[in-house]
DSSP file (Angstrom, degrees, kcal/mol; ACC not computed):
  #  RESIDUE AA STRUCTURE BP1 BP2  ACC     N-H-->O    O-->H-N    N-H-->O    O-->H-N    TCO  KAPPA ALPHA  PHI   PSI    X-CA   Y-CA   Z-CA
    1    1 A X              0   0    0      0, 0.0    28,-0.0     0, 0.0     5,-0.0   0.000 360.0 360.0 360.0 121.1   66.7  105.5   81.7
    2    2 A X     >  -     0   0    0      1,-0.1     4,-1.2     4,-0.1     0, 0.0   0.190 360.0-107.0 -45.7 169.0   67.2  105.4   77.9
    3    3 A X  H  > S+     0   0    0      2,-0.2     4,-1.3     1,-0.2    -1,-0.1   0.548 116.3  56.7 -98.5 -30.6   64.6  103.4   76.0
    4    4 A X  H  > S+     0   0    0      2,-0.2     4,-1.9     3,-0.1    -1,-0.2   0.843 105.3  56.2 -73.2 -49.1   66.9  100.3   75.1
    5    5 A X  H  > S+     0   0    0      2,-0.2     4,-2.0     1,-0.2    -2,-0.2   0.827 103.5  53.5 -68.6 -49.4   67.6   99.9   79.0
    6    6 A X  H >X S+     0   0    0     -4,-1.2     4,-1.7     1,-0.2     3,-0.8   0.973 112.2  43.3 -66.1 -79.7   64.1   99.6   79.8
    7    7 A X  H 3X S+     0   0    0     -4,-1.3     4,-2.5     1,-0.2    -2,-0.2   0.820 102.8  58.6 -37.7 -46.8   63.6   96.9   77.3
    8    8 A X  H 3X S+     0   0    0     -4,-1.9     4,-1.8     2,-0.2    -1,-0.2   0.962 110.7  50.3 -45.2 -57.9   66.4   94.9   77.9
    9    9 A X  H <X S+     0   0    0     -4,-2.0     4,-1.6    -3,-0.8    -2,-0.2   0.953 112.6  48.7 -38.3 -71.8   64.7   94.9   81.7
   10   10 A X  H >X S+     0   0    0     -4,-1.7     3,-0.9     2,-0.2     4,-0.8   0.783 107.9  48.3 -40.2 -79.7   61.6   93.9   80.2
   11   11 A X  H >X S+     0   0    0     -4,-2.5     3,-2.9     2,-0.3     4,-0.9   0.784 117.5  44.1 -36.3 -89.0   62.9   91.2   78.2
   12   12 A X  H >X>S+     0   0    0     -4,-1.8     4,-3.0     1,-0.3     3,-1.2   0.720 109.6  55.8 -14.3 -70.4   64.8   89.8   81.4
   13   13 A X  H <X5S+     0   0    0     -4,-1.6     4,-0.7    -3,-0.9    -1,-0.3   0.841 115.4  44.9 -46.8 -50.3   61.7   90.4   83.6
   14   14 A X  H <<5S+     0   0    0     -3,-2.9    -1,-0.2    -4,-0.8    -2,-0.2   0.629 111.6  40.6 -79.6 -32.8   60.1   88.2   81.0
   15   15 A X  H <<5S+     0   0    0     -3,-1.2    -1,-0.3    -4,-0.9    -2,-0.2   0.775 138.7  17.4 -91.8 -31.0   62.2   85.3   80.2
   16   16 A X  H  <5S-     0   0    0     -4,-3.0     2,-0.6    -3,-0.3    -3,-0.2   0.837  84.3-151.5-129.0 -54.0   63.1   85.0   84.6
   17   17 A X  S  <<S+     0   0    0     -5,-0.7     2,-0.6    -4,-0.7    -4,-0.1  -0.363  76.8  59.5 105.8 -51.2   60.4   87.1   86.5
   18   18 A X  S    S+     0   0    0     -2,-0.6    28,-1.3    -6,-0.1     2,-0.1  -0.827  70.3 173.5-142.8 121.2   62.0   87.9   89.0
   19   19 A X  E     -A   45   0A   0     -2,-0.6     2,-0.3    26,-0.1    26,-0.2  -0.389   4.8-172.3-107.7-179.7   65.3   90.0   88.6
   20   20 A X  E     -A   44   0A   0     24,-0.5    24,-0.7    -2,-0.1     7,-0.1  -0.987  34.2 -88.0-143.9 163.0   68.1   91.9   91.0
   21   21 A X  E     -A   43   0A   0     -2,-0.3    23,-0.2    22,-0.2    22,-0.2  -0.496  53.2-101.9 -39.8 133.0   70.8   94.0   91.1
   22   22 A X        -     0   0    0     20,-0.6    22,-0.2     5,-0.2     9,-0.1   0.569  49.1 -85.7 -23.5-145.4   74.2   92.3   90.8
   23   23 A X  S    S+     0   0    0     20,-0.1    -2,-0.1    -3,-0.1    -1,-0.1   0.665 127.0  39.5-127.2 -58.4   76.2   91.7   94.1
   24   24 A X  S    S+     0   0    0      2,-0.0     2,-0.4     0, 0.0    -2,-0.0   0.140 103.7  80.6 -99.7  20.6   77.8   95.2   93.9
   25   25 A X        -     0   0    0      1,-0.1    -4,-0.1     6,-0.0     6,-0.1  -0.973  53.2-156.1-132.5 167.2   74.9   97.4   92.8
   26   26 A X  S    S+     0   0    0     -2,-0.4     2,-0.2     1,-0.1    -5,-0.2   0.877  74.6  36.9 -83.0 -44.4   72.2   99.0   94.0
   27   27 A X    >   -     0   0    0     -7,-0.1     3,-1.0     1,-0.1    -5,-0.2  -0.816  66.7-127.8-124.1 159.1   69.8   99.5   91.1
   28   28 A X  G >  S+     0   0    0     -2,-0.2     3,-1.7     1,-0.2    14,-0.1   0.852 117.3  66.2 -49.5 -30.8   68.7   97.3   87.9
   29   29 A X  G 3  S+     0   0    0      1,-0.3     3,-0.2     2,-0.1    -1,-0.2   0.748  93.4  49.1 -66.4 -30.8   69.6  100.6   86.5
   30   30 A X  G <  S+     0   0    0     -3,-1.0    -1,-0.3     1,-0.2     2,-0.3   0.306  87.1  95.7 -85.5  13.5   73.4  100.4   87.4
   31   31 A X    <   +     0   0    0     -3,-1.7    11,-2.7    -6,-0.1     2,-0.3  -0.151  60.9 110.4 -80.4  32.5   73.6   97.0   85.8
   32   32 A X  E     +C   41   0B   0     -2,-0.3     2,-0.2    -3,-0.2     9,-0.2  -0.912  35.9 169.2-136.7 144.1   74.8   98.2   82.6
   33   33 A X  E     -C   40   0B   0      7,-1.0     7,-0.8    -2,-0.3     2,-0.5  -0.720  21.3-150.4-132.2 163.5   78.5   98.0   80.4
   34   34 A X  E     -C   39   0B   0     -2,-0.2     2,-0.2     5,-0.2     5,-0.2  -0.895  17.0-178.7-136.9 135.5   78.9   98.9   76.8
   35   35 A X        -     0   0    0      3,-0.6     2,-0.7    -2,-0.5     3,-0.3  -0.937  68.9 -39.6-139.2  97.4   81.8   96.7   75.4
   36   36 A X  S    S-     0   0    0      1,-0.3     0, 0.0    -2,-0.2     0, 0.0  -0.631 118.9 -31.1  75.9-101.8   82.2   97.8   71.9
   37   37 A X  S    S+     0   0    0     -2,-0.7    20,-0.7    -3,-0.1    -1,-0.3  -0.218 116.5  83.3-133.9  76.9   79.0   98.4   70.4
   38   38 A X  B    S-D   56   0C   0     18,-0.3    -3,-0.6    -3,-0.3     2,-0.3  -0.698  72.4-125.7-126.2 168.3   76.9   96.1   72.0
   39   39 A X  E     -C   34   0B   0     16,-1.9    -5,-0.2    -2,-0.3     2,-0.1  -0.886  21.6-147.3-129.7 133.6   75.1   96.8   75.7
   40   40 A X  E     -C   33   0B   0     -7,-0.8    -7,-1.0    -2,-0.3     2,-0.2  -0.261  17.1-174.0 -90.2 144.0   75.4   94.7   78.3
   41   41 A X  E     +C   32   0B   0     -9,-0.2    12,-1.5    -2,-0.1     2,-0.5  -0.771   4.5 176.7-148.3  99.2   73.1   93.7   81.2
   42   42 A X  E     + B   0  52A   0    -11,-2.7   -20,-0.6    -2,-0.2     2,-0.2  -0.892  13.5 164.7-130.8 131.0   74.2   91.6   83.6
   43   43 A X  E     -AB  21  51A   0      8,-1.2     8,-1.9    -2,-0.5   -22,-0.2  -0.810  32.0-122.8-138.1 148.0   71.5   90.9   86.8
   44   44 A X  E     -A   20   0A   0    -24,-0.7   -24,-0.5     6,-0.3     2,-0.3   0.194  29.0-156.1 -80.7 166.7   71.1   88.3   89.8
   45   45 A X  E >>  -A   19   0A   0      4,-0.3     3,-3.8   -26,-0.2     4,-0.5  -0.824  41.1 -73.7-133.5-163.6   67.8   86.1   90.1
   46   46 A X  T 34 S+     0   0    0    -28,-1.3     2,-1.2     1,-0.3   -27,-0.0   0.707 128.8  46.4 -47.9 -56.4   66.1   84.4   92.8
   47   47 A X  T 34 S-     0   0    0      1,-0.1    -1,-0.3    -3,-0.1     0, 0.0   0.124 115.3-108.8 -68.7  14.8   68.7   81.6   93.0
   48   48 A X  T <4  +     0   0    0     -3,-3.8     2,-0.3    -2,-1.2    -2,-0.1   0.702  68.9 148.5  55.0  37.2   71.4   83.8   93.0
   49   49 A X     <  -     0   0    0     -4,-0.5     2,-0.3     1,-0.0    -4,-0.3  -0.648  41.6-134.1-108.0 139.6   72.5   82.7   89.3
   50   50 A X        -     0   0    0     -2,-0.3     2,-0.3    -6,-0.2    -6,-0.3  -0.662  30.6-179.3 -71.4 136.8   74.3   85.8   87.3
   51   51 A X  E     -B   43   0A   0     -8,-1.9    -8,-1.2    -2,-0.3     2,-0.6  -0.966  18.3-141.0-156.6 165.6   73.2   86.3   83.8
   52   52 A X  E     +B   42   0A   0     -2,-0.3     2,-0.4   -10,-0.2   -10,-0.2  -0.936  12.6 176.0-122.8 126.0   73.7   88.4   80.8
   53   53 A X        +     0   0    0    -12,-1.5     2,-0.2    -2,-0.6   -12,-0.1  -0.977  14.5 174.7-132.4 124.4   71.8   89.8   78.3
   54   54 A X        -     0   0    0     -2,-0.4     2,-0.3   -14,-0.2   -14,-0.2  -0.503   9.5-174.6-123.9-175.9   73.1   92.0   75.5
   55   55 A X        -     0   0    0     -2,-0.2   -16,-1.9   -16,-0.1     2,-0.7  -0.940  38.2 -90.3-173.4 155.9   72.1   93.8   72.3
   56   56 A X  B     -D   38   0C   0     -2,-0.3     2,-0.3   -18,-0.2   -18,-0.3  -0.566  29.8-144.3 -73.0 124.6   73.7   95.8   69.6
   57   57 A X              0   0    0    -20,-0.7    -1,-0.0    -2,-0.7   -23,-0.0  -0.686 360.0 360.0 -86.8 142.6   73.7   99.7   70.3
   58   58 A X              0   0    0     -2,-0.3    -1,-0.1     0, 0.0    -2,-0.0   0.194 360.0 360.0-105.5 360.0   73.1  101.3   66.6
């Protein structure tokens, strides 16, 4: 897992604690889109709430 990917996790893990997979994946790791030039990270937590967290790819 690229270096950006990892943070973004971090960041998540940090602001929510405790993260998941989306519905339809398996790993945090497959929880990733690139939509222009941003990447996208979109994760589950404990209450079953979606969310998204992005950043600019460079």
């Amino acid at each position: 897992m690229n270096d950006l990917k990892h943070t973004m996790i971090s960041k998540a893990v940090e602001i929510y604690t405790d993260i998941y997979p989306v519905i339809t994946k398996y790993d945090l790791r497959d929880c990733f889109t690139t939509e222009g030039n941003e990447l996208v990270f979109w994760f589950n937590t404990a209450d079953e709430s979606t969310h998204v967290l992005t950043t600019r790819i460079s």
